[in-house]
C-alpha positions in Angstrom: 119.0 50.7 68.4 120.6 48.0 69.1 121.0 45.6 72.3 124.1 47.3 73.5 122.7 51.1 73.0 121.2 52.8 76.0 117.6 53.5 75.6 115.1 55.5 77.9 113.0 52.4 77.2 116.0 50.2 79.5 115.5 53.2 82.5 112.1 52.6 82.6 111.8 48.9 82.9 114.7 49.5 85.6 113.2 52.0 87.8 109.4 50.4 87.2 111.2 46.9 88.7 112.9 48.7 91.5 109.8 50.4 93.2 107.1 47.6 91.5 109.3 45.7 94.4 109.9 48.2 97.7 106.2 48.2 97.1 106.1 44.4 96.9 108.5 44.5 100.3 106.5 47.1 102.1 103.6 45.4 102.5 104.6 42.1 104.5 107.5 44.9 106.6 103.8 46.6 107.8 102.5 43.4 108.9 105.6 42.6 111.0 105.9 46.2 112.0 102.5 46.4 113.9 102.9 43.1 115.5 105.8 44.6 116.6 105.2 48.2 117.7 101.3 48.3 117.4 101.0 51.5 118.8 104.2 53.0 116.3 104.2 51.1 113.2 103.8 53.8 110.8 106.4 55.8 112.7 108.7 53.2 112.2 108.2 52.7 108.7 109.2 56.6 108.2 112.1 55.9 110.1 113.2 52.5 108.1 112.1 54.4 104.8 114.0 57.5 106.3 117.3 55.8 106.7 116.8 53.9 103.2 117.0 57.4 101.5 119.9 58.4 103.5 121.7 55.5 102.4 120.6 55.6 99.2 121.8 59.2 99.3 125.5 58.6 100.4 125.7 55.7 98.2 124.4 56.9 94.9 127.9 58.9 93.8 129.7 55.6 95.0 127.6 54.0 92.0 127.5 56.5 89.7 131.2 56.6 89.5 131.4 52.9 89.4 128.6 52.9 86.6 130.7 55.8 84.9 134.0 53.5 85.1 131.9 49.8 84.3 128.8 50.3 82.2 125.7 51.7 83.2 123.0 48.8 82.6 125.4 46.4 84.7 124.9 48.5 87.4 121.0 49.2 87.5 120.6 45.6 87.2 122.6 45.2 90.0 121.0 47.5 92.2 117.5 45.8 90.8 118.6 42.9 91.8 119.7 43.0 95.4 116.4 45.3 95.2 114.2 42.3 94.5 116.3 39.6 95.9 114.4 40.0 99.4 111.2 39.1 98.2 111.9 34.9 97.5 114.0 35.1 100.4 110.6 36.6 102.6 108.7 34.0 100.3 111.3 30.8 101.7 111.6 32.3 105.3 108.6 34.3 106.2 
């Protein structure tokens, strides 16, 4: 295998980096969330994590047929990255 050829090896590293940080994100959103709503926070998280699935749902076919078109590994690293990119912007401007 080459660096070109699709591995399940580059999936893993993908997805592991994509919830290693909602996880990383969740946390300091909990904080903010009960100073905010004290009496609602987890409530809101469901909502905010409801409405990320939704998205995530309608958007997935627009990227799998982009990913079909462009290249596969271009496209999970993009998603990884605008993934991660909120936590050093958190970590600049908390």
């Amino acid at each position: 295998q080459g660096i070109g050829r699709p591995s399940v090896y580059h999936a893993v590293v993908v997805i592991f980096l994509e919830f290693f940080a909602w996880g990383l994100l969740t946390t300091p959103m909990l904080t903010v969330l009960h100073e905010t709503f004290s009496h609602h926070t987890f409530l809101m998280n469901g909502l905010i994590q409801g409405v990320k699935g939704f998205l995530s749902f309608l958007s997935a076919p627009l990227i799998g047929a982009l990913s079909d078109a462009c290249g596969r590994k271009s496209f999970l690293l993009l998603t990884v990255f605008f993934t991660c990119a909120p936590i050093p912007l958190m970590r600049i401007s908390p």
